[in-house]
Structures are given as C-alpha cells and as structure tokens.
C-alpha positions in Angstrom: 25.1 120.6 102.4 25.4 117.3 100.6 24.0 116.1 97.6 19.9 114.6 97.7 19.3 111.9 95.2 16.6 109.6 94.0 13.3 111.3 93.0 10.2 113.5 94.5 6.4 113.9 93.3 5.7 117.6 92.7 2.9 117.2 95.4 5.8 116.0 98.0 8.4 118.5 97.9 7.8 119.4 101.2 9.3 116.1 102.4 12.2 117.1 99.7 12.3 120.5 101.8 12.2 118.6 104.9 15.3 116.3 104.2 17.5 118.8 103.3 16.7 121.0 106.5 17.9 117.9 108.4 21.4 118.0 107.3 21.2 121.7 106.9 19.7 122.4 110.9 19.6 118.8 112.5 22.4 117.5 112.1 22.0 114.9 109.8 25.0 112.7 108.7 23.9 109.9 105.9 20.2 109.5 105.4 17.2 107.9 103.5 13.5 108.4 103.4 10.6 106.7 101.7 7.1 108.0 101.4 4.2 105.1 99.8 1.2 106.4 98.9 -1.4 103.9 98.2 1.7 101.3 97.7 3.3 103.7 95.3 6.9 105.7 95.9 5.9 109.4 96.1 9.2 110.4 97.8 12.2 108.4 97.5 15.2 110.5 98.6 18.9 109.8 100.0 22.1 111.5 101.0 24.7 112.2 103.2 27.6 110.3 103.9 27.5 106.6 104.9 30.5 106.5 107.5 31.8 109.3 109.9 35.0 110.2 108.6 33.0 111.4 105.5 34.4 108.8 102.9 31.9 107.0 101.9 29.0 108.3 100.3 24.9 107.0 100.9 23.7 105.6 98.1 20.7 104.1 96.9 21.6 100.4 98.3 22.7 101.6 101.6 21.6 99.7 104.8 21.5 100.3 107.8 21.0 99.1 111.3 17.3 100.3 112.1 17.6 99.4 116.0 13.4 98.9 117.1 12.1 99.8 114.1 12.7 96.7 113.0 10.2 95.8 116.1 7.4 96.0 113.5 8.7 93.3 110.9 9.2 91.0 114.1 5.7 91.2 114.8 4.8 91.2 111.0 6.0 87.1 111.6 3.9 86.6 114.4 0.4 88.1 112.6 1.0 85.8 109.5 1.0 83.1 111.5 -2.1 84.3 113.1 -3.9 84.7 110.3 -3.4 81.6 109.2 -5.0 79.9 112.0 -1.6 78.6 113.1 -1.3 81.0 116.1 -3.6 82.7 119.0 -2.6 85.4 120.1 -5.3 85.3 123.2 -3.2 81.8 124.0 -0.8 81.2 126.8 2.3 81.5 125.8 3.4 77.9 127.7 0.8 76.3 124.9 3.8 76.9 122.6 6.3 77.3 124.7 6.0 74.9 127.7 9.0 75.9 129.5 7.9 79.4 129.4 5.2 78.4 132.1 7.9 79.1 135.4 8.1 81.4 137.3 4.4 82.2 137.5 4.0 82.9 134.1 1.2 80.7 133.0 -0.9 83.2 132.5 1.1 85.2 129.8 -0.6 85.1 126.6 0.4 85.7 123.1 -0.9 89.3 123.0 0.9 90.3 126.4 4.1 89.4 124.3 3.2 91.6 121.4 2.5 94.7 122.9 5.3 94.8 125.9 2.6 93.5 128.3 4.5 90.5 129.6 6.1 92.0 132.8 9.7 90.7 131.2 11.1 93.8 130.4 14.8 93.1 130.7 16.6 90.0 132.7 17.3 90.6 136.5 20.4 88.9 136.1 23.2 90.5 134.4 23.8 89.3 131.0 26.4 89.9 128.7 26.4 91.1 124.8 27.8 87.9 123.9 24.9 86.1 126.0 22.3 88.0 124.3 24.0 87.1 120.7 23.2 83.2 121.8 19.8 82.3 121.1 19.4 79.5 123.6 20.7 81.0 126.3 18.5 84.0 126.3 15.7 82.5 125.4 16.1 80.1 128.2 16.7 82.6 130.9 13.7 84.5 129.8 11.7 81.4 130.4 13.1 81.3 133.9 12.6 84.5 135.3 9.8 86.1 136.8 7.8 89.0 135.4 8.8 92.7 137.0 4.7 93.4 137.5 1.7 91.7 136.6 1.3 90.5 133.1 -1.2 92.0 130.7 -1.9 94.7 133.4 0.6 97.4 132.0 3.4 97.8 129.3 6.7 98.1 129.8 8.7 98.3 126.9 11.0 95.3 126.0 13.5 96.8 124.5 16.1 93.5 123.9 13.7 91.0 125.1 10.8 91.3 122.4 12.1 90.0 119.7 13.5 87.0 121.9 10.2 86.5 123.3 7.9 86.9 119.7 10.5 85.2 117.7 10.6 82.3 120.5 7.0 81.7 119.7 7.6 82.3 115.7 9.9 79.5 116.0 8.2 77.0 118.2 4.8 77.0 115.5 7.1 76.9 112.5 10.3 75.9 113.1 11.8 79.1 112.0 13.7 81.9 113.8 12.2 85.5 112.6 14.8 86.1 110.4 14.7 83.5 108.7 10.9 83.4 108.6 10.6 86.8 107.4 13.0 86.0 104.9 11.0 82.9 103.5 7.5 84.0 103.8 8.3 88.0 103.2 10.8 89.6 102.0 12.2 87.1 99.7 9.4 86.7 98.0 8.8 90.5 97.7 12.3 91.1 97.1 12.1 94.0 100.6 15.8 94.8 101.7 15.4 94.0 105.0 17.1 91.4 106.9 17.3 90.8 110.8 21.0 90.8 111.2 23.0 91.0 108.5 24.7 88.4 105.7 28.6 89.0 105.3 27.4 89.4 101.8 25.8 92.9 102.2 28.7 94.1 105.2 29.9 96.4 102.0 26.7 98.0 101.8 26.4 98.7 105.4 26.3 102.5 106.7 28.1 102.7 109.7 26.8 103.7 112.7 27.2 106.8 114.8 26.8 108.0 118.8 24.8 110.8 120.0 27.5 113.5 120.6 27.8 112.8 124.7 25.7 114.7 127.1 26.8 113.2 130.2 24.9 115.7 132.4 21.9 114.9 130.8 22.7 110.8 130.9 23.2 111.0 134.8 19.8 113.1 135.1 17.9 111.0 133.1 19.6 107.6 135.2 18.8 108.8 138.3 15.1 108.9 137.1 14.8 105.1 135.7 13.2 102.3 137.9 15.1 99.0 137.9 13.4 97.7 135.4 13.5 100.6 133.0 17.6 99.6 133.8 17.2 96.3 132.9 15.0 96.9 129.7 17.3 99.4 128.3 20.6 98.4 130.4 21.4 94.8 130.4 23.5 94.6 128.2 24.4 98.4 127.3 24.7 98.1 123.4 25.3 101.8 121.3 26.5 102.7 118.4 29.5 101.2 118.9 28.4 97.2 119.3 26.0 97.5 116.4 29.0 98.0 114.2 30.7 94.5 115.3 30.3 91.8 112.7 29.3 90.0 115.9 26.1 92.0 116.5 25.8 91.7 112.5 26.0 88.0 112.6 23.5 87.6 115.4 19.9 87.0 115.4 18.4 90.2 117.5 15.3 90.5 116.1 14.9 94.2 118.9 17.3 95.4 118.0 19.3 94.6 114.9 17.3 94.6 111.7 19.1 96.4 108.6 17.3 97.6 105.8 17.2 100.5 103.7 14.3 103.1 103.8 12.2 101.7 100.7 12.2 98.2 102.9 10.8 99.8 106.2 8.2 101.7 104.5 7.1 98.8 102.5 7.3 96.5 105.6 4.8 98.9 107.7 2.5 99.0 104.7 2.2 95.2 104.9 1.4 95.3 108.5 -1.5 97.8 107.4 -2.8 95.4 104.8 -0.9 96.4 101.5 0.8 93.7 99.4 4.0 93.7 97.2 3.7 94.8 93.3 0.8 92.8 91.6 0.4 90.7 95.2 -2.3 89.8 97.2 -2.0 91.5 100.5 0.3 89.5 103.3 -2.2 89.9 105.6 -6.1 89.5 105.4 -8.1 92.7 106.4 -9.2 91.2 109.0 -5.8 90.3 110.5 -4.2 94.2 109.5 -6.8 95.6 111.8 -5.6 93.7 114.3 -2.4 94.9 114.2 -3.1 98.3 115.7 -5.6 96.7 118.4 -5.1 99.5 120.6 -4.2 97.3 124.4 -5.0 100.4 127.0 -3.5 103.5 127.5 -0.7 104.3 130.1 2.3 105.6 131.6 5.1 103.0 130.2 6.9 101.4 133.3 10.2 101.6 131.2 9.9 104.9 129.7 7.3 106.8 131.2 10.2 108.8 133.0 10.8 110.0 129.6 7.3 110.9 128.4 5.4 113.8 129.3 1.8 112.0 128.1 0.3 108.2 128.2 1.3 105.9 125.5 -1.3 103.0 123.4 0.7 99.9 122.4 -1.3 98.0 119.8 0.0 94.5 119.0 3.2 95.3 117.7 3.3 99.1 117.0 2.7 101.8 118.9 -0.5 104.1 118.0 0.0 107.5 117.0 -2.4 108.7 119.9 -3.6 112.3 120.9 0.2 112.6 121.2 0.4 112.6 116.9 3.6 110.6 116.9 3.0 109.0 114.0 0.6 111.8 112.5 -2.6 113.4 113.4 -4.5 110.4 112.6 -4.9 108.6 116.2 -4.9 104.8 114.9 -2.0 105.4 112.7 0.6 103.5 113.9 4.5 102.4 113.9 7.7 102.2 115.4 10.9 104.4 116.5 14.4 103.2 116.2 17.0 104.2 118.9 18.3 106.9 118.0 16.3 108.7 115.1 14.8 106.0 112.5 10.9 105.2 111.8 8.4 102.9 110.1 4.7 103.9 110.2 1.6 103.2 108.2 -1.7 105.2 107.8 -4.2 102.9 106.5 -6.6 105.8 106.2 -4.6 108.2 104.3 -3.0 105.4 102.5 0.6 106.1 103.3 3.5 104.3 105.0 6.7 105.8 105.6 10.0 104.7 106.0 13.1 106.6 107.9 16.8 105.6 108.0 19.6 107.2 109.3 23.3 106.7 111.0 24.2 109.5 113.3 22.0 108.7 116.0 20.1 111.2 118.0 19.9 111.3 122.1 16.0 110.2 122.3 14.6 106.9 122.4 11.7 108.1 120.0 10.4 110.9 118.6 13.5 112.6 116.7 13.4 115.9 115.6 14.4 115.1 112.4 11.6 112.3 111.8 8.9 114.9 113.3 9.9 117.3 110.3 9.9 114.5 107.4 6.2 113.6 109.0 5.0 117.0 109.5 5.7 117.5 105.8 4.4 114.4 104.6 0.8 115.6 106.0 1.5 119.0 104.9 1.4 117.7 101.1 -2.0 115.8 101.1 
C-alpha cells in the first residue's frame, strides 16, 4: 500500500477511505483526486507511483494524460465563445466553416458538434496516427466525408474526431486552436494545470501511462459486437497506452484525446463549465450560458457504444448527464466526462461540487471505472 499525501476535510474521509481501497483492491498504480466544494478543496489526495517499473513516485505536480476527459475543457472553448455572442450553437456549422458544407452536411449545426450528434463519428478512410497528429489534414478530411447516419437525429460518440471538429470551429471565430485558446482565455489566467498536449517543458512531470492488463477473449467478444462506425470512432487510428506516451502524441494538438492535467485542474475545469470562477473571479461563464452546458439533447442508445451499455445515455452540449443511470451521482442533471481507461471530471451545480480523477494504469472500460464509482460513491456518502 503506498503512501496518500496532500490533505482531507474531516467531513470527507470517506473519499480518503475510498482512495486507499483503490490501490489496496482495484488495482490502482499512481493516482490523484480532487473534491471542490462550493469552489473550495475538501479532498485533495495523491499517491502511487508515477511510472510502471515503480521508480518514480506521484507527486503533487504530476500530470497526466486524461484521454476524453479532457472532452469537457474542449467544449469549455466553444461555450465562451458562445456566450459572448461570438458563436451559435443552433448555426450551421458551414457558417463558420464553409468547406464543412460537402458531403451533405449543410445542415450540421453547432450543437450537433457538441454533443456527438454530427453523424462523423470516425473517418471511413483509414487514417494513420501521424495523419491524425496533422491538423490540416484531419480537419480537411472530416470536411469531406459524409455523415454515418443522419445528423442531429442520434449520438454517436466521437471519440478522435470531437475535438477536431469543436476546435475547427473554435479556431475559425477566433483564430485560435483549443489549446491555445484555453490557454489564453482560461487556464493561464486562472493558473489551472491543464494543457491540451503537452509543452517539452512539463515532459518531467509527466506520469506515464499504463495498458489494461490484456483480456484478449474479452477484446474479440466485445469486436465482434461493434458496428463499422463504432470501429471507425474508436478504431481509426488504434491509439493505447502505448502512443500516448510518444513525445509525438505529446507534441500534437488532440484536443479528444490528449489533454494532461493534474486532478486539481480537471475538477476546477468542470466547475467552470457549471458556472464557478477561479479564486476572487467572476465566473467564465454567465449563468445563463453554464445551464446551457448540460442542455440535455435526447436520450438513446449511443450508435458507437451502445453495444457496451446496458441503459440509454443523455449527451448535453459537451458532457454527458449523469441520468437515471447515476454516472456522475444521483443527481440526474449532474454532468461530466470519462477518460479512457479510468479518469473523470464532473460538476454538480446543485450540490456545489466538482470532482476531478486522475490516474495511469488504465482500466479495460471506456467509462464508468470501478475505481471512480468508489471515489463518487463516497463523495455523496459525506454530504
């Protein structure tokens, strides 16, 4: 059992509790969690070991590649811009983006991109991790290609393509790609440790990550099950563990898939999309445009992962909503987002709380770990 630093509220040991079980029963390698109550650290906690071979210790500074959790902060971009009259989200896409406009996608709006309602899933051409670290080239085939069902009708969740497809749009209104957008208008300012990629700089500080242990019984069961465009959403390219520790998926701009933070970033990046601010800040969004964010788009039977689910899933514009399911808490319009393999943002805006989940030995599921259903069991367990 390793060590657990930082510091815990009397009223929160629970989550304490529920950290250690998850290296003690789970599993856990190197880890970090971050509980915000009303905007202020209740649970701050980290541990574990920040490479495999066990040499390198987590410490308080220690990022890591969040995978889709860092889906929220992408969308975070797009709802600034929004609220500041400079984007609408019930637009065409093609207003911004004229190209966009082929392949019968005129229709597309704004909102259809934000909660995985677009029809463009994954590319139907095969396309390479070095083509998906090139901007242009993605972004321009995305443009081109047709939807796999009807936009707006259904989600299907866009794994790679979102934050292509968002950040597209955050960059034709202002000039920005998401990273560098969040950068300016966010987490600079607010001094979050989050960045979408990561700076050479902060390599040192990275954990590293690790595969699910291989279940290849399992994999060929659950193959056999996916659609072509669940394959192409989750498939094209295959990127793991192992890719995500390249300096070349480091140095790209995957706004999906490869945002690093620690877990006191992610939590207070889902507390902005639920209408906190930073220390002595006015909030990033207005009310007005927070609620927004968990605009609940119809419930359903994801086309990419619904072979996974047992229930219906709500996408909201950016998040998902925590649902009858709870995934997020018993609260239904709570919201937030799963990471590959284990990690988790979510914000409560009723309860006050946001929550932030980091870790590096990844889990098997896409969402839904264990280990993040214990820290958020005990989180509700202490109010």
């Amino acid at each position: 059992m390793p060590a657990v630093h930082g510091h815990c509220d009397e009223r929160f040991l629970a989550v304490r509790a529920a950290f250690e079980a998850n290296f003690r029963e789970r599993d856990e390698l190197g880890a970090a969690v971050t509980v915000l109550v009303d905007g202020q650290p209740v649970a701050d906690l980290w541990g574990g070991w920040a490479d495999g071979a066990r040499t390198r210790a987590w410490e308080r500074d220690t990022l890591v590649n969040v995978w889709s959790t860092g889906k929220g902060p992408t969308a975070l971009c797009a709802h600034i811009l929004a609220d500041r009259g400079l984007l609408d989200l019930d637009a065409p896409v093609a207003a911004y983006w004229p190209e966009f406009a082929s392949a019968g996608k005129q229709g597309v709006l704004v909102r259809h991109l934000l909660s995985h309602r677009a029809g463009l899933a994954g590319l139907r051409e095969p396309h390479t991790l070095d083509e998906l670290y090139d901007w242009e080239l993605t972004c321009a085939r995305l443009a081109a290609t047709e939807p796999w069902w009807e936009p707006g009708t259904r989600s299907g969740y866009h794994a790679l393509t979102y934050g292509f497809l968002v950040g597209e749009v955050v960059r034709r209104v202002s000039g920005l790609l998401p990273g560098e957008f969040l950068r300016r208008e966010v987490t600079g300012p607010l001094g979050i440790d989050f960045t979408i990629g990561l700076p050479e700089a902060d390599a040192g500080r990275a954990a590293e990550l690790v595969a699910p242990k291989p279940d290849r019984a399992r994999r060929a069961a659950v193959f056999a099950l996916m659609e072509p465009v669940a394959v192409a959403s989750l498939l094209n390219p295959p990127s793991g563990a192992a890719a995500a520790n390249t300096p070349a998926w480091r140095a790209a701009e995957i706004p999906a898939a490869n945002g690093h933070g620690t877990a006191r970033a992610v939590a207070a990046l889902y507390a902005l999309l639920a209408g906190g601010g930073g220390p002595e800040s006015r909030p990033v969004l207005s009310e007005k445009a927070a609620e927004r964010v968990r605009e609940g788009q119809g419930s359903c039977r994801d086309l990419v992962l619904g072979a996974g689910f047992e229930h219906e899933t709500e996408i909201a514009l950016g998040p998902w909503l925590s649902g009858p399911n709870g995934s997020y808490g018993p609260n239904p319009r709570a919201f937030g987002h799963d990471g590959a393999g284990g990690s988790c943002g979510l914000a409560d805006p009723e309860a006050g709380i946001a929550l932030g989940y980091v870790m590096n030995r990844m889990g098997p599921l896409i969402a839904d770990d264990p280990r993040k259903r214990a820290l958020i069991d005990a989180v509700y367990a202490s109010l």
